[in-house]
N, C-alpha and C positions, 0 to 999 in steps of 0.2 A: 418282237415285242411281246410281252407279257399277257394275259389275257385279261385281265386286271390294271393295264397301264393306262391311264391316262392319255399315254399318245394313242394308246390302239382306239379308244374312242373317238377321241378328236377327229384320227383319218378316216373311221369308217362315217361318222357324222358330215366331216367335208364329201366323201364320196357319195353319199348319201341325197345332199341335197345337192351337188352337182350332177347326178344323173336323172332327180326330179327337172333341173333346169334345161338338161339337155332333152327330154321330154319332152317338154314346152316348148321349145325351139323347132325339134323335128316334125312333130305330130303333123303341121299341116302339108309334109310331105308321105304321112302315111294316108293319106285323106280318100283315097280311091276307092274301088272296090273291085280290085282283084289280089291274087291268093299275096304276093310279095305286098302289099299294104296291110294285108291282115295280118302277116307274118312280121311284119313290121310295128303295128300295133302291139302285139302280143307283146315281143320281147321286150319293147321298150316297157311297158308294163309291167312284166314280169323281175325285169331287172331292179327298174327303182324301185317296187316292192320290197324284195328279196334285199335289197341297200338302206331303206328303213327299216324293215323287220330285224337288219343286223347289227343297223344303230342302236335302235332302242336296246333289244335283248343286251348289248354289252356293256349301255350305258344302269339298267338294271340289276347286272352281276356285277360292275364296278363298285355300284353301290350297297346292295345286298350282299357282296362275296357268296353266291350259291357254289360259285365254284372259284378256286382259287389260280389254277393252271390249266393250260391246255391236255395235261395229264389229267386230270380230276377231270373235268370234260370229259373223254375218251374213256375213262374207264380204266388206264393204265397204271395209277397211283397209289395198288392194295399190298404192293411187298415192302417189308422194310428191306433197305440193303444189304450186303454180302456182309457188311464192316459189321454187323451185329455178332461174327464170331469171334470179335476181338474181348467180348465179354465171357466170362471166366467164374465159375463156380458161381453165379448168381451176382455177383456184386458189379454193381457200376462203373467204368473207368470215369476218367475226369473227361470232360469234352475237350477234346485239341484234335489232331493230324489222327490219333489212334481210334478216335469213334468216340461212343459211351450212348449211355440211354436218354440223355436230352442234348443237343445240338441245336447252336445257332443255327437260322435261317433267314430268309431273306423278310423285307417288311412284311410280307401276304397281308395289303392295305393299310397297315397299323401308321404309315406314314400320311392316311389321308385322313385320320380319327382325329377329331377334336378336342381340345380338353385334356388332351393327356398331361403328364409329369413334366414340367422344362425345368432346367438347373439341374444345380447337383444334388445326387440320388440320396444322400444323409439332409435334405432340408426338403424334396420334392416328393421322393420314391422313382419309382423305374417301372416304363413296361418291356419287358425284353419279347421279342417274338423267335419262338425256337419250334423246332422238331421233337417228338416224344416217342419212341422207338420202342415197340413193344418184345420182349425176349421171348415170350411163352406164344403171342396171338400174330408173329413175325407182319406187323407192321409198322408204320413212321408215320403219323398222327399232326397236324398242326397245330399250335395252343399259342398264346400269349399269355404269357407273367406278369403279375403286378407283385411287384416289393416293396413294400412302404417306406417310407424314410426310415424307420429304426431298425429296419433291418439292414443300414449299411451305418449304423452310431456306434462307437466304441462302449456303450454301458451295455447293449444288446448284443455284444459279437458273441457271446457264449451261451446264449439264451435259442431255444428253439421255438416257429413261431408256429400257432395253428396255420389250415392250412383249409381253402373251400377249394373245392373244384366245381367252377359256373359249365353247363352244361345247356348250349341255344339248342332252339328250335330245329325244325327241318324243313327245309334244308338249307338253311343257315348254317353260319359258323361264326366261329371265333371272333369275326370282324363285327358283327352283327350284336354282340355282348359290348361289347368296346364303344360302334358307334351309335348306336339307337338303344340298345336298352341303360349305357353309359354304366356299366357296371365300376370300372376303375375310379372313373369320375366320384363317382356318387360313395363309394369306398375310401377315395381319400377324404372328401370331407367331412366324414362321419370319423375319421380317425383323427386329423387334424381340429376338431372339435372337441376330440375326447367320448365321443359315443358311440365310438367300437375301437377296439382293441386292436391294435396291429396285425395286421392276418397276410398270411402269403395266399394270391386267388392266381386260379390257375383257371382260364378261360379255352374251353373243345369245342367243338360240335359233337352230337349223337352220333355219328355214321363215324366208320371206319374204313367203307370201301364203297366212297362216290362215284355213281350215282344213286346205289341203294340206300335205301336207309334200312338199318343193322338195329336199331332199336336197341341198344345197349340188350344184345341175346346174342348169348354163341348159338350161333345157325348149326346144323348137323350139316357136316363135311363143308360149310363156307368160314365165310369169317366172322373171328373167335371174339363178339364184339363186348360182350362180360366179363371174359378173361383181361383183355385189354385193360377196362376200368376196374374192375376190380383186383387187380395184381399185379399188369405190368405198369400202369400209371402211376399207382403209389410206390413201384419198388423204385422206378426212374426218378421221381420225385425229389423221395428219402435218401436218394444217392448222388443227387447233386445240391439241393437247397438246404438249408438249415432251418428242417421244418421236426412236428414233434412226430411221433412215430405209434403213438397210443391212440385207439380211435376217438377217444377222448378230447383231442385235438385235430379231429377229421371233418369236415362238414361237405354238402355236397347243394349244388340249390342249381335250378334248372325250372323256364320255361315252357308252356305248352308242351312237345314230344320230349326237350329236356327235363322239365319237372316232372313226367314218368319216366324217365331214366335215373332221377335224383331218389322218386320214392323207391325203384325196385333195387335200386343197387342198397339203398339203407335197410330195408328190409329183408333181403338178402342175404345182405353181407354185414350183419351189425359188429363184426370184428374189424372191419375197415372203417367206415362211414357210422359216424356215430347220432349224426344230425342228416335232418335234407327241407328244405324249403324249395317247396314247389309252385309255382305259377302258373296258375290255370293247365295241372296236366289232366292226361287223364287216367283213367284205373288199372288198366289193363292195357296188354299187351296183344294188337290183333295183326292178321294178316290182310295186306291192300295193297295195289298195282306199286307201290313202291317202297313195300319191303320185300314183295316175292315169299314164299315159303318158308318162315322163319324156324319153322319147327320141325318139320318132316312128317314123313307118314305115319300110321300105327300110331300103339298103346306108348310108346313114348312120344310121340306129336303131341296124341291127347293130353299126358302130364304136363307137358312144356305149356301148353296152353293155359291148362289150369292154374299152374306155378307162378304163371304172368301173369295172372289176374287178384288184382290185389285185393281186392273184396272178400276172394274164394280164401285166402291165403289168414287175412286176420279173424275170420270165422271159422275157419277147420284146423290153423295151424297154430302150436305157441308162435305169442308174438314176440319180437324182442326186445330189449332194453334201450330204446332209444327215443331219440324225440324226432318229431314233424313239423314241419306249420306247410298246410295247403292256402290256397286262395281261389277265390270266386268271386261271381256275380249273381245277384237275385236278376237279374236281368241284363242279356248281353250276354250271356255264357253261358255257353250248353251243357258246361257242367256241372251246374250247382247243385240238382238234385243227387249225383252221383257223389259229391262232396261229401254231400247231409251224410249220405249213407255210408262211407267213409268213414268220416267222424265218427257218427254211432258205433258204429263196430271196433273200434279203438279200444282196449282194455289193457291195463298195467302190467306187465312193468314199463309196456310202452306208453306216451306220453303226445298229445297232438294239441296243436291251436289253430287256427284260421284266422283269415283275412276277407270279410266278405262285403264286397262293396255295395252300393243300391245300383248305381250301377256303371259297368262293364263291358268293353269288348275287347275279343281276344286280339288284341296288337297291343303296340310297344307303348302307349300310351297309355294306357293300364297297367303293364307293368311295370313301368317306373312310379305310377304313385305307388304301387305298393311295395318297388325297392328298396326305401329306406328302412321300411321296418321289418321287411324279412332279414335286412343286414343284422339292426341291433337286436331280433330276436336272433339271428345265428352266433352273436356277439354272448349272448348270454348263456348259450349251450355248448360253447370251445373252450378250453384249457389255456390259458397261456399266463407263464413260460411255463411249458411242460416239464421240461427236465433243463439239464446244465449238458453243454458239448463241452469234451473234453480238445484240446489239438485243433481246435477249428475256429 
């Protein structure tokens, strides 16, 4: 069973409180006091303990998706496969038997989200849940697609559509955009109203190699977790969706540790990511018990350090040509003053707005009031249709 399966809950739930029961049953045969009653005590203890500790925990990654498989778990799930050599002078295959850089995969929970697309995908849209295989940062990634309905209409078939990549929390995932912050939800009905524009969203988590969190930073000699989103997500992308290819039509928005992954990759990389709406992230880029050493020793440590810190960055460095929107809270959020000063330090060609509530706290209940309007400000800073496909 899956570690995310429903039945795997249910039996550890049943076992669970069946060993509470057996418990209760035995106990007044442990009642004595010598060594095999206290040893008898203990284990019965120890065991139904150990039986609800294992309920709970699974019925809370069932629902949060912290981890998706028993590999993810373990630590076992940072390579991408062998079949990434069937990719060939940089370009993408098509996904079937010979590989390619996005690949179907299995639900990883998108079958227990609410609210998604039913019917056919020209009157509904579609969420597809795939694998995103990285060429350069040799990893496979899990995400979910949303494609809007016009992206399977014959007036659209030649048109390319923007394209956001949502970026959750940590240690969250992808499931986590979908079922709680209702990201697709909340995107089809601002389209199907006409107050955003058809967009293909492409739903990650931060981390590349769970249980770390990678903070969107190529680590020195670990994994390569910038490269990842900054190069091989968009080449895998571009190579199998009919999206635009100009950053123009790039947007990136991200949560808590995701919306510091969404401002540093814009920042960054203002040739990829042209926009980024972040939710209550924060500034910088630190080291803590669950990123481990992100940067390394020495005079290049200290760079990486500095380079991650986005304050340091719009005050010593040209900034680039792109737009923002952050959000906060005057109360409820321990970021607001780092906000303010944020904002301040914004000067042209780059461009920033906010979202500042009275008040805030950081869970998913704050960021869905403010998800509708970080969508149609991202609505108003994407391209579309960017260009005409030709053959496609």
């Amino acid at each position: 069973m899956g570690l995310t399966s429903r039945s795997l809950e249910y039996v550890m739930i049943a076992l669970a409180v069946g060993c509470a029961g057996l418990t209760l049953w035995l106990w007044p045969r442990f009642a004595g006091r010598g060594v095999r009653a206290w040893l008898g005590r203990l284990a019965a203890l120890t065991v139904t303990q150990c039986a609800i500790v294992a309920a709970l925990a699974l019925a809370v990654n069932t629902t949060f998706q912290f981890y998706g498989s028993w590999d993810e778990l373990l630590g076992e799930d940072d390579a991408a496969p062998a079949a990434l050599s069937h990719v060939q002078g940089g370009a993408a295959e098509p996904v079937g038997a010979s590989g390619g850089l996005v690949r179907p995969a299995p639900p990883q929970g998108l079958d227990t989200v609410h609210g998604l697309p039913s019917g056919p995908p020209d009157k509904a849209g579609k969420v597809e849940s795939v694998r995103i295989l990285g060429r350069r940062s040799q990893v496979a990634s899990p995400a979910y697609v949303y494609l809007p309905p016009q992206y399977f209409q014959r007036q659209y078939a030649r048109q390319r559509f923007p394209v956001i990549v949502a970026i959750s929390g940590y240690p969250g995932g992808s499931f986590l955009l979908a079922q709680h912050l209702r990201l697709p939800q909340t995107a089809g009905g601002l389209i199907r109203t006409g107050a955003m524009q058809p967009a293909v969203i492409v739903m990650v988590r931060p981390t590349i190699a769970p249980p770390r969190d990678t903070e969107c930073v190529d680590v020195p000699g670990g994994p390569q977790a910038e490269t990842y989103f900054s190069q091989d997500l968009p080449e895998a992308l571009r190579g199998h969706y009919r999206i635009g290819h100009d950053p123009s039509a790039w947007g990136v928005l991200g949560y808590s540790s995701g919306g510091t992954c969404a401002l540093e990759l814009t920042l960054r990389h203002p040739r990829v990511y042209g926009a980024a709406a972040a939710l209550s992230p924060d500034y910088r880029v630190v080291n803590d018990p669950t990123t481990g050493d992100l940067f390394g020793p020495g005079p290049q440590g200290e760079r990486g350090k500095r380079e991650h810190d986005l304050l340091w960055r719009l005050r010593r460095l040209p900034q680039p040509q792109v737009s923002v929107l952050v959000s906060s809270s005057r109360r409820g959020e321990p970021n607001y003053a780092a906000t303010r000063d944020f904002l301040a330090a914004v000067r042209p060609p780059m461009s920033a707005q906010s979202i500042i509530l009275d008040r805030g706290s950081h869970n998913f209940r704050t960021w869905r009031r403010e998800l509708p309007t970080a969508l149609r400000w991202m609505n108003g800073q994407l391209t579309f249709p960017q260009d005409v496909v030709h053959g496609r």
